[in-house]
SERO-4910 file (N, C-alpha, C, O; in steps of 0.05 Angstrom, whole numbers):
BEGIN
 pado doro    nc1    nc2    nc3   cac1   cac2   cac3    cc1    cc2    cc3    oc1    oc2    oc3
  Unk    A    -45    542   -247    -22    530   -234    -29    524   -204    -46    538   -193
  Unk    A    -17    505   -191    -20    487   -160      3    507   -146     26    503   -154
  Unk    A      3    524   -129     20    525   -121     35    520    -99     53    533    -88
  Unk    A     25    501    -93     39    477    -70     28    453    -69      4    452    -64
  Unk    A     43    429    -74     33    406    -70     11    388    -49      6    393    -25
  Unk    A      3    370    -63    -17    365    -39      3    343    -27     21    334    -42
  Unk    A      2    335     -7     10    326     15    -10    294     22    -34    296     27
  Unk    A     -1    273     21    -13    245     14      0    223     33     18    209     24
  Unk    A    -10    221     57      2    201     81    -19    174     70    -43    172     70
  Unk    A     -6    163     64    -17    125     65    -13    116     81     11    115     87
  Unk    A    -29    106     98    -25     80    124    -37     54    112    -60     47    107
  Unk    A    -18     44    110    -25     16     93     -8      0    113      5      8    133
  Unk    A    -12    -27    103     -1    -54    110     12    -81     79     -1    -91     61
  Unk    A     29    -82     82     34   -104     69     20   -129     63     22   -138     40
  Unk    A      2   -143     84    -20   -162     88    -43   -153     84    -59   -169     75
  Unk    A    -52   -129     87    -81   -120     73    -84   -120     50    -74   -108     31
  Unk    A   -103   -138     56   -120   -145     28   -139   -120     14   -144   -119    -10
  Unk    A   -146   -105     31   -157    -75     27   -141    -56      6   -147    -45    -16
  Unk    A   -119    -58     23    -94    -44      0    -80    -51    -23    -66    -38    -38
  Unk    A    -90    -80    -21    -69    -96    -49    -97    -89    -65    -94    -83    -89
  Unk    A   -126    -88    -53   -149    -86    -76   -154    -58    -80   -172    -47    -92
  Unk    A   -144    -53    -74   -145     -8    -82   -118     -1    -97   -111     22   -100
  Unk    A   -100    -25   -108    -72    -17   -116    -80      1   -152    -65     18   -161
  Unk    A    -99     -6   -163   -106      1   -184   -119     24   -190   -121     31   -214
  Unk    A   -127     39   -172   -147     67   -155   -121     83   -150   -118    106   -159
  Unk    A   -102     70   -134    -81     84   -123    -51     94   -137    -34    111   -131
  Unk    A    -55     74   -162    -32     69   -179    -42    102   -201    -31    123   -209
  Unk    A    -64     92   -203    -70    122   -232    -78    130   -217    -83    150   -230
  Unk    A    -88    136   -191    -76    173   -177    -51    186   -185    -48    207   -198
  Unk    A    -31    166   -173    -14    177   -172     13    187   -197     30    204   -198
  Unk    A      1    162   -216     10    173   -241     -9    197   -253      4    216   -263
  Unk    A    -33    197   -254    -40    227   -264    -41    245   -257    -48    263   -272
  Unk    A    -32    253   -223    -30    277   -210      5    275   -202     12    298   -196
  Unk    A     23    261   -200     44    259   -198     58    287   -194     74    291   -176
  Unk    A     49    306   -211     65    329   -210     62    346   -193     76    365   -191
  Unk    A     35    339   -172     14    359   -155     24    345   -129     19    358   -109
  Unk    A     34    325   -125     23    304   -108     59    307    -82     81    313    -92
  Unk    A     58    303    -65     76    288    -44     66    270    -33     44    275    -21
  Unk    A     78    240    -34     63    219    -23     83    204      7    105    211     14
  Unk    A     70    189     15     98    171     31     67    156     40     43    162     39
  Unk    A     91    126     51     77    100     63     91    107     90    113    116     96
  Unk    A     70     99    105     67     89    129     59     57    134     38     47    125
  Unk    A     76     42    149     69     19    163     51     18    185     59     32    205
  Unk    A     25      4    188      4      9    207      3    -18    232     -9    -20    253
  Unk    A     27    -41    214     33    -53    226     -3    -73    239    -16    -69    260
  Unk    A     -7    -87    221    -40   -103    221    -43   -124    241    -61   -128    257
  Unk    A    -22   -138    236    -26   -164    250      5   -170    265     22   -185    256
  Unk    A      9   -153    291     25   -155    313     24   -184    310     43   -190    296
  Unk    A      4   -211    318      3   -239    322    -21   -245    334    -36   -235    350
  Unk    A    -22   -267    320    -57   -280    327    -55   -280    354    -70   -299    361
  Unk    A    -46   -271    375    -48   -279    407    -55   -255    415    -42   -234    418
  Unk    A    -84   -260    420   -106   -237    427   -119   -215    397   -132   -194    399
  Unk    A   -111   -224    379   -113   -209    355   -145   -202    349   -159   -222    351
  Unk    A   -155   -185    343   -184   -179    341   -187   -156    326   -184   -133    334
  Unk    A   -197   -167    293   -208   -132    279   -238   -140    288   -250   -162    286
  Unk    A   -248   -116    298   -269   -112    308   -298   -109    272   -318   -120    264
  Unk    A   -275    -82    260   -286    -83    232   -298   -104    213   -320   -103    202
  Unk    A   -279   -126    210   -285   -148    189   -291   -173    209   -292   -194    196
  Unk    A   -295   -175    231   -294   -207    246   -276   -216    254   -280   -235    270
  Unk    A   -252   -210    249   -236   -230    250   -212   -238    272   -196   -221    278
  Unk    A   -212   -266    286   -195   -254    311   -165   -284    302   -143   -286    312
  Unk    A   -177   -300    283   -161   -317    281   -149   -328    244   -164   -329    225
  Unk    A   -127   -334    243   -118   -334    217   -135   -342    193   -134   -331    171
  Unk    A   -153   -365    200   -166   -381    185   -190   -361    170   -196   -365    147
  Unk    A   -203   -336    187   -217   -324    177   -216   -303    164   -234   -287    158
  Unk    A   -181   -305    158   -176   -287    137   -186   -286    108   -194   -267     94
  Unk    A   -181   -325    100   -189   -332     78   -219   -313     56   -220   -299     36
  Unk    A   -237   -323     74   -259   -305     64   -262   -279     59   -276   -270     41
  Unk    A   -250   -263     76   -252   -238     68   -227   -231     46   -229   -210     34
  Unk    A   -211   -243     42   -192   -238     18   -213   -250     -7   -222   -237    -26
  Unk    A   -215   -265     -4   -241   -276    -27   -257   -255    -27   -264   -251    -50
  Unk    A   -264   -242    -13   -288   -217    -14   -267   -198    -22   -274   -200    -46
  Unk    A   -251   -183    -23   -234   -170    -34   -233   -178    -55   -247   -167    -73
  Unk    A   -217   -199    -60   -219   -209    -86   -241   -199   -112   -235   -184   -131
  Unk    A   -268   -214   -106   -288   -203   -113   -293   -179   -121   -294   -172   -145
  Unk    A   -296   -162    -98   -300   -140   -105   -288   -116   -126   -298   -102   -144
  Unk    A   -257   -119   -112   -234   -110   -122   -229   -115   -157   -222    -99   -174
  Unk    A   -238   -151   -162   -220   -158   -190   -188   -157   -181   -172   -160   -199
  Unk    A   -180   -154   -160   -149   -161   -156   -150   -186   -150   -165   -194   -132
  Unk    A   -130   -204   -167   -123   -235   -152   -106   -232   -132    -88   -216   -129
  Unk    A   -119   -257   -112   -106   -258    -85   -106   -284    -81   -122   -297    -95
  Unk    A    -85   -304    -59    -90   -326    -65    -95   -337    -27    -81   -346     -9
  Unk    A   -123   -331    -32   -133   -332     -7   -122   -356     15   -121   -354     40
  Unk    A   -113   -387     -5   -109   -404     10    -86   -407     24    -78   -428     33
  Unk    A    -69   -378     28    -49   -377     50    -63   -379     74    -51   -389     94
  Unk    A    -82   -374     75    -76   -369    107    -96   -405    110   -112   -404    129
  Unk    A    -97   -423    101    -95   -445    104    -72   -468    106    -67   -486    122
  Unk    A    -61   -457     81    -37   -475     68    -10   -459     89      1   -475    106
  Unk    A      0   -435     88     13   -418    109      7   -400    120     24   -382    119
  Unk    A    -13   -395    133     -4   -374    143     11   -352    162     17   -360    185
  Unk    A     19   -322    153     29   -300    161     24   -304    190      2   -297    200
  Unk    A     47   -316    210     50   -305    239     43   -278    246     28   -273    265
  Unk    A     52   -261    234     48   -229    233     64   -221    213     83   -231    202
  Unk    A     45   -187    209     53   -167    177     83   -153    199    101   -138    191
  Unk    A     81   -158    212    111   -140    230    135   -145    215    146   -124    210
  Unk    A    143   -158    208    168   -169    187    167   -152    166    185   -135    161
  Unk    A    143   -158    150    140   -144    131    145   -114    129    163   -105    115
  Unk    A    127   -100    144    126    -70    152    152    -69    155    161    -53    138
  Unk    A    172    -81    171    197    -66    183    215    -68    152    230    -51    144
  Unk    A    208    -92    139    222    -90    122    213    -63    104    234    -52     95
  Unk    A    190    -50     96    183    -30     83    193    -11     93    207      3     77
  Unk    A    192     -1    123    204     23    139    241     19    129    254     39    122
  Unk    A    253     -6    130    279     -1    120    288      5     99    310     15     96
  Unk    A    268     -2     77    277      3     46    268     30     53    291     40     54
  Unk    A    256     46     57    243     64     60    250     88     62    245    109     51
  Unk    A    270     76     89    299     91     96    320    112     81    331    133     88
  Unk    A    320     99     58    345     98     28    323    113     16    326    137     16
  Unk    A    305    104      8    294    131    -12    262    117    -19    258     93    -22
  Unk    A    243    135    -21    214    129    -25    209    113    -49    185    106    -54
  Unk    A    231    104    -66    221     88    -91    228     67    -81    217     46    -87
  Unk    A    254     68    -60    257     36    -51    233     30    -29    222      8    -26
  Unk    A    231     40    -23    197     28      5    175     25    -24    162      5    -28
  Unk    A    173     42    -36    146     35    -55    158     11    -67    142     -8    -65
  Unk    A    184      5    -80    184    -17   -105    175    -45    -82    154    -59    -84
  Unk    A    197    -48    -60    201    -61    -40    162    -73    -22    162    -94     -8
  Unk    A    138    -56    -25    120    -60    -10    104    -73    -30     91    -93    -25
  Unk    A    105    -59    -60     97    -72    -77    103   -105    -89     88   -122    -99
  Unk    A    137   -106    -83    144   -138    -87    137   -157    -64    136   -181    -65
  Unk    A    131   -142    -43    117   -163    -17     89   -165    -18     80   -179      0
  Unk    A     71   -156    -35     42   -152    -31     44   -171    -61     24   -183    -70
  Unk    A     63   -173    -71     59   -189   -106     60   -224    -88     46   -243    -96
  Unk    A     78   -222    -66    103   -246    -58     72   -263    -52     64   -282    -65
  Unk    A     61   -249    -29     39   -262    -17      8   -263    -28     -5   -284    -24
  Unk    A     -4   -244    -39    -23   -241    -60    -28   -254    -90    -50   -258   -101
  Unk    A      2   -260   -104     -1   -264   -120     14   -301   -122      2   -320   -132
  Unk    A     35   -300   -113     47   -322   -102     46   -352    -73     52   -374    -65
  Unk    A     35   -332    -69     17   -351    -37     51   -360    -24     61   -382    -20
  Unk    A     60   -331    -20     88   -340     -3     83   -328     19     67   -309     16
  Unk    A     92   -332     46     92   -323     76    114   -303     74    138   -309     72
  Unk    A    104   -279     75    122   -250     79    126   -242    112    134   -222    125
  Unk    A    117   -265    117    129   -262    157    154   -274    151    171   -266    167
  Unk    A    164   -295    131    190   -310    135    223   -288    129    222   -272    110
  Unk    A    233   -289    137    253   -269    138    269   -284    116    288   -274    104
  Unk    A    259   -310    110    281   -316     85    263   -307     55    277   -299     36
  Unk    A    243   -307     52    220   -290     41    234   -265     36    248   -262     16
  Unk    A    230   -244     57    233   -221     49    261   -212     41    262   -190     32
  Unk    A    283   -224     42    311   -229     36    310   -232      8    327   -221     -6
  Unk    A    293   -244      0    288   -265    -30    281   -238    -41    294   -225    -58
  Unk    A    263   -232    -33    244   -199    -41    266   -178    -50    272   -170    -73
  Unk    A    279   -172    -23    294   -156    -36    321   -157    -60    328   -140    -76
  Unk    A    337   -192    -51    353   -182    -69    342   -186    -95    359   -178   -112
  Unk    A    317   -195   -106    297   -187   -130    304   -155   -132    315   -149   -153
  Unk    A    301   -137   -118    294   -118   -125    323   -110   -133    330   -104   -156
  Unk    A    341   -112   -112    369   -106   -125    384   -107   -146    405    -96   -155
  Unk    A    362   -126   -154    371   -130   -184    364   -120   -198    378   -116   -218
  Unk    A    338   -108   -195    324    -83   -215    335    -55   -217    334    -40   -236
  Unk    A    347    -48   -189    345    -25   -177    365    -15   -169    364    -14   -145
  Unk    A    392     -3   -181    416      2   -172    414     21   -148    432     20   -131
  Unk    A    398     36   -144    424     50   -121    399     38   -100    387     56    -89
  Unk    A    391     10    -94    378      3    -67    400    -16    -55    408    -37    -65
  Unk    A    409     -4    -31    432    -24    -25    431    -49     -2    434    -48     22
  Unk    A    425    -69    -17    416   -101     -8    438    -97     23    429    -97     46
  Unk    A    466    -94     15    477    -99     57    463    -81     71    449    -89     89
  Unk    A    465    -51     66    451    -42     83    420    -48     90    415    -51    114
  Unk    A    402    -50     74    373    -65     73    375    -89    109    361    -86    129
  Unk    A    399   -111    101    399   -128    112    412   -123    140    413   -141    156
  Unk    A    419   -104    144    433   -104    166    418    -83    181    414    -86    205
  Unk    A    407    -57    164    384    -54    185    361    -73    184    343    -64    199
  Unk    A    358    -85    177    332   -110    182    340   -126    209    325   -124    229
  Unk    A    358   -138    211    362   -153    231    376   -135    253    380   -147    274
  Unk    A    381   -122    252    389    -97    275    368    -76    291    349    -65    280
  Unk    A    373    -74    313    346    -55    319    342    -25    305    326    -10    316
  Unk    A    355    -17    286    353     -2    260    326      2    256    314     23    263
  Unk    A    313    -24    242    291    -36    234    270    -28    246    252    -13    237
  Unk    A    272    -41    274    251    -40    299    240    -11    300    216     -6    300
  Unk    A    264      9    302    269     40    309    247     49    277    227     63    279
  Unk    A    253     43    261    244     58    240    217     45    231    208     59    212
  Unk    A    197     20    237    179     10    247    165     32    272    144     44    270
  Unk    A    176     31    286    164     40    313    158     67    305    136     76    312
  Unk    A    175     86    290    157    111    280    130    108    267    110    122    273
  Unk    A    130     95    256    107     90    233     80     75    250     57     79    243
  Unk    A     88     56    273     71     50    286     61     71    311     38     74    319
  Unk    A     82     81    321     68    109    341     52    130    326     34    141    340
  Unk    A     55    138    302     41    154    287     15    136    277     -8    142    283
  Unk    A     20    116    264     -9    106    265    -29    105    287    -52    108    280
  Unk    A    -24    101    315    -30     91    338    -35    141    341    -57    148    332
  Unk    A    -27    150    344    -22    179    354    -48    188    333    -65    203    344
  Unk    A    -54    181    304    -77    203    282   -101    175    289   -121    176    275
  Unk    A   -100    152    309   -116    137    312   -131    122    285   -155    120    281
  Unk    A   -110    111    270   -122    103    246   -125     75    257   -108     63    270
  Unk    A   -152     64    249   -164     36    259   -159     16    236   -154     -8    239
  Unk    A   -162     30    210   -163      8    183   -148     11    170   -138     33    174
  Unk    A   -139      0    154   -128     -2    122   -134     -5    103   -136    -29     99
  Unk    A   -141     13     76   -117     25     73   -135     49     87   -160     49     90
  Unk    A   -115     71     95   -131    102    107   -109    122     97    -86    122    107
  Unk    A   -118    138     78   -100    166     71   -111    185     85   -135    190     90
  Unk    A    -87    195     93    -92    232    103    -82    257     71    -59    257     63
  Unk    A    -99    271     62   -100    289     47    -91    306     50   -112    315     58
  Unk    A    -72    330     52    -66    353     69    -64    369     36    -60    361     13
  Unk    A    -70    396     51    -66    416     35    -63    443     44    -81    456     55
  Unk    A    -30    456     38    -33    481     61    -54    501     67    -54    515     46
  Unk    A    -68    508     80    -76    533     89   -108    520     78   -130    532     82
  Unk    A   -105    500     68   -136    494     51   -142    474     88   -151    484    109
  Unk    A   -136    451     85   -140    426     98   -131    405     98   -108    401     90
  Unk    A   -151    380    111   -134    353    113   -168    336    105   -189    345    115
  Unk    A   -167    318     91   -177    297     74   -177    276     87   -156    266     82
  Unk    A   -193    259    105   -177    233    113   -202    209     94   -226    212     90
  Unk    A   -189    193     89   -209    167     77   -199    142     84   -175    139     87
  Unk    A   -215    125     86   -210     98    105   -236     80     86   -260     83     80
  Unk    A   -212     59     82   -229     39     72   -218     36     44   -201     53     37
  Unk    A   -226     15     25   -229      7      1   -251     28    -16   -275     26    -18
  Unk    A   -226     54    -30   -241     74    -55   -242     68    -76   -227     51    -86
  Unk    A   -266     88    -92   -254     82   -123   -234    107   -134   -222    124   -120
  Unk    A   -233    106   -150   -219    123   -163   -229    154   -160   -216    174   -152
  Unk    A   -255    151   -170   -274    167   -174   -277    194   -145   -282    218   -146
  Unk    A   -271    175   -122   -274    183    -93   -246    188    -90   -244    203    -71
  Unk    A   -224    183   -101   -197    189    -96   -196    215   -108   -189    235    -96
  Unk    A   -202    214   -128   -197    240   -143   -213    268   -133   -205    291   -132
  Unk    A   -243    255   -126   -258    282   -114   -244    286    -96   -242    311    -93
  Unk    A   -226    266    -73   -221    289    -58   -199    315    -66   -198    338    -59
  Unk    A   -186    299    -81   -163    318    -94   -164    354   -100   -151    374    -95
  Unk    A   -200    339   -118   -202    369   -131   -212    383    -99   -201    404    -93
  Unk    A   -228    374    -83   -231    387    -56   -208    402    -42   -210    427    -38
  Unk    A   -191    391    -37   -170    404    -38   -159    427    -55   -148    446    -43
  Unk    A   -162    427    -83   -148    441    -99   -163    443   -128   -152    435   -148
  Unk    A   -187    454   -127   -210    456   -150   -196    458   -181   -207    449   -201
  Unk    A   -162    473   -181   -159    475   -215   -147    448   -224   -138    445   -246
  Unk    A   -146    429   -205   -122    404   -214   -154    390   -234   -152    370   -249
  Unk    A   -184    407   -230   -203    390   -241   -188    403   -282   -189    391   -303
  Unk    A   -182    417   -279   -176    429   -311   -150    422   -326   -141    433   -346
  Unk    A   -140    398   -310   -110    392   -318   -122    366   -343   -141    350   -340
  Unk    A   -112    368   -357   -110    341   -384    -90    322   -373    -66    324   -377
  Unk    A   -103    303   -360    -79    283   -349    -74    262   -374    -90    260   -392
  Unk    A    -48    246   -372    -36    234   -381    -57    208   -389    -62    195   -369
  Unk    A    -65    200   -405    -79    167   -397    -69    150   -421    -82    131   -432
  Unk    A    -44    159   -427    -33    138   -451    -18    115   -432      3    118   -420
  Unk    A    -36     94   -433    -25     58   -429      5     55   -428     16     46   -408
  Unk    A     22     64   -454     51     51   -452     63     69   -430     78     60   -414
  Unk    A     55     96   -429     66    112   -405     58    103   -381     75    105   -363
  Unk    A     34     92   -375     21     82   -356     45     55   -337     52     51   -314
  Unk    A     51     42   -370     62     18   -352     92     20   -349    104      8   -331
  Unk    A    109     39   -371    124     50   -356    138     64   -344    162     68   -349
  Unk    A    121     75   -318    128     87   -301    121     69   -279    131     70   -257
  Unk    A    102     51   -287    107     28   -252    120     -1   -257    123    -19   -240
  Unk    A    125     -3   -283    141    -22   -295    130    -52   -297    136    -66   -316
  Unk    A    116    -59   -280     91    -73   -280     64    -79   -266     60    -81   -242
  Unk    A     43    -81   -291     16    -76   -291      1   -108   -288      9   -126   -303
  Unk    A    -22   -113   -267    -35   -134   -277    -65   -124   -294    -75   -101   -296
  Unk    A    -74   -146   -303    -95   -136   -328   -124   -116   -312   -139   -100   -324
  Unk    A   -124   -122   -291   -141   -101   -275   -130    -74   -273   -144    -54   -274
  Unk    A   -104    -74   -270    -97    -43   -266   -103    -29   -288   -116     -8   -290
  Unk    A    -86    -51   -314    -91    -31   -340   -125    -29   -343   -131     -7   -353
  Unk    A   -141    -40   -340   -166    -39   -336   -183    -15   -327   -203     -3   -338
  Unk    A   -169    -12   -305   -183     23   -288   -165     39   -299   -170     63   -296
  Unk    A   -141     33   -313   -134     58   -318   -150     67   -345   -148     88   -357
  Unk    A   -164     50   -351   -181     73   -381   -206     66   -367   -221     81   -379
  Unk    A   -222     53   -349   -244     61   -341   -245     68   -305   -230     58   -287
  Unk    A   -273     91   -302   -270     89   -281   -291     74   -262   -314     75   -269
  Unk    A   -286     64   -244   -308     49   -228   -331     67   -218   -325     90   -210
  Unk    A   -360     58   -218   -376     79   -221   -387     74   -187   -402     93   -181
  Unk    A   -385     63   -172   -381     56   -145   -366     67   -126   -343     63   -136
  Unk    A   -361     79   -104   -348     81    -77   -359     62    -57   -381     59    -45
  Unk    A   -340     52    -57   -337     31    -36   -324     33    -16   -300     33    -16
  Unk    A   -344     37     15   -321     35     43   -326      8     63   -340      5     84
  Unk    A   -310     -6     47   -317    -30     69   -299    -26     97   -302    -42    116
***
């Protein structure tokens, strides 16, 4: 028996392409340790605005050179992405986005998870601009419709209220305070044991070692790996996810 949960800070972004390509690594963590696990998202807030903008990490100081490295994600990952936003539109800044995650977020951790997941589908999968506030409006009342107790006025009214800003601005002082530089980056915690941090694009394989590091008997648990359970509990799967969920990638990757 675990007898206290492990403890799982995500600093992600909505616009990282890092994090939309680790969603399949991240997705069967969390469904096969689910019972061990406390998780929450953090907004890292990526792209404040191309005016002075510079990841030192990947190159990049201007929209256009996003393209390629989402294609390299792409690649790597097997997640589709549809790189030619940032040609055809691109994202002023992930700030919209994020605030919108910190507000669903607000109401309850399935609404920030359903809610970060329908904005990473909007722009990754759809080649829509999740900086547009009529965008993320669209996003949510999608979800409202899935999701009874997420409540679309409130959503909207802290969005356009400094509500928003306030509940953003935690998530970005704490990113900015544990000095996290990339995305995606988990902190691991485990009482009295430690803290885990990983940064970068993992596999599964490296997700899970750290787990058992933390907590050596979760290596003797018979996890769950039946498919229809798989899909639902996240209600929807693309053919890569179901993919890693019966194999594992034999690679760690920290780009």
């Amino acid at each position: 028996m675990v007898p206290d949960r492990i403890n799982i800070i995500y600093f992600t972004d909505p616009l990282c392409c890092w994090s939309w390509a680790m969603e399949p690594q991240w997705r069967k963590l969390i469904f096969q340790y689910k019972d061990y696990l406390n998780w929450s998202y953090c907004m890292g807030g990526l792209i404040p605005s191309w005016d002075g903008f510079v990841d030192n990490v990947n190159s990049v100081s201007r929209a256009g050179q996003m393209g390629p490295m989402w294609l390299h994600a792409e690649q790597i990952s097997g997640m589709p992405m549809c790189a030619t936003i940032w040609k055809d539109n691109p994202p002023a800044s992930s700030f919209p986005a994020c605030i919108a995650v910190a507000c669903a977020t607000s109401q309850s951790l399935q609404c920030g998870e359903l809610l970060l997941r329908k904005l990473r589908e909007s722009c990754h999968l759809n080649n829509q601009d999740i900086a547009d506030t009529l965008v993320i409006f669209n996003v949510a009342e999608a979800l409202a419709m899935e999701l009874s107790s997420f409540d679309l006025v409130k959503f909207r009214s802290d969005f356009e209220s400094k509500t928003g800003q306030e509940l953003f601005r935690t998530d970005w002082e704490d990113t900015r305070r544990r000095e996290v530089a990339r995305f995606p980056t988990l902190f691991l915690t485990k009482q009295q044991v430690g803290t885990i941090q990983l940064s970068g694009y993992r596999s599964f394989a490296t997700l899970k070692s750290a787990l058992f590091q933390l907590e050596p008997s979760l290596q003797e648990l018979e996890v769950n790996v039946n498919l229809d359970d798989y899909r639902n509990f996240w209600g929807t799967l693309l053919p890569c996810e179901e993919k890693e969920f019966t194999t594992e990638r034999v690679a760690s990757l920290a780009l």
